[in-house]
C-alpha positions in Angstrom: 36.5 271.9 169.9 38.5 268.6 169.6 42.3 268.6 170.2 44.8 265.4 169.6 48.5 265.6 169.8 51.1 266.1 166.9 54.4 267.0 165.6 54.6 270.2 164.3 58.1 271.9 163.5 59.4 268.7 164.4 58.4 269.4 168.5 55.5 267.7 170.1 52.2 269.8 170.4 48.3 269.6 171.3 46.4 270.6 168.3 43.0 271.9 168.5 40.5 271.5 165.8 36.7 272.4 164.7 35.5 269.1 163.1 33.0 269.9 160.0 31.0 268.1 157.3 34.5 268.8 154.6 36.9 267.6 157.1 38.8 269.3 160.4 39.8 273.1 160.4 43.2 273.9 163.3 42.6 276.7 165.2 45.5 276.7 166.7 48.3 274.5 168.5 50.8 274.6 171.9 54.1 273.2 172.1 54.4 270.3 174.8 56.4 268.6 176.7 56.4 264.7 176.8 57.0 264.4 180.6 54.2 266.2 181.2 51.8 263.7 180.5 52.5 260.7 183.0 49.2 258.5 182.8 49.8 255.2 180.5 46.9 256.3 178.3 48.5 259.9 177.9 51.8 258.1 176.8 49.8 255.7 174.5 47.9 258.4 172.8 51.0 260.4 172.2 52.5 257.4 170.0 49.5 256.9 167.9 49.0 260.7 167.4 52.5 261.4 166.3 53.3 258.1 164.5 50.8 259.7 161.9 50.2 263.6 162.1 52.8 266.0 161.0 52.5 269.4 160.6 54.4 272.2 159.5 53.6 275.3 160.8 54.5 278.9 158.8 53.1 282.3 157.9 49.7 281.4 160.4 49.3 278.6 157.8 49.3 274.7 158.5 50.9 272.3 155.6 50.6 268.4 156.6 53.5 266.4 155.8 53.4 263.0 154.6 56.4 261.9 155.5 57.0 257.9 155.1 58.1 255.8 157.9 
């Protein structure tokens, strides 16, 4: 199980994920907090991940957003 972070519902979260041969399947997700994460490379990951992974999250289904910057 892999997990990255994202912004789903527009809040930050972890999101897990089974990586296959057709692409990566979320099995779930937790709602974080930024100040949580204090280490440099935390704060750094953070940016990346959310800067181009967005989620909407309804009825136990996932929908990614492509929302332009």
């Amino acid at each position: 199980m892999s997990w990255c972070f994202a912004i789903i519902n527009n809040r930050l979260a972890e999101i897990f994920f089974e990586k296959g041969k057709t692409g990566a399947k979320i099995t779930g997700h937790c709602y974080v907090q930024k100040v949580e994460y204090k280490m440099k490379r935390e704060q750094k990951w953070i940016k990346e991940d959310t800067a181009r992974l967005r989620f909407s999250y309804r009825n136990c289904r996932y929908k990614r957003l492509n929302i332009p910057i």
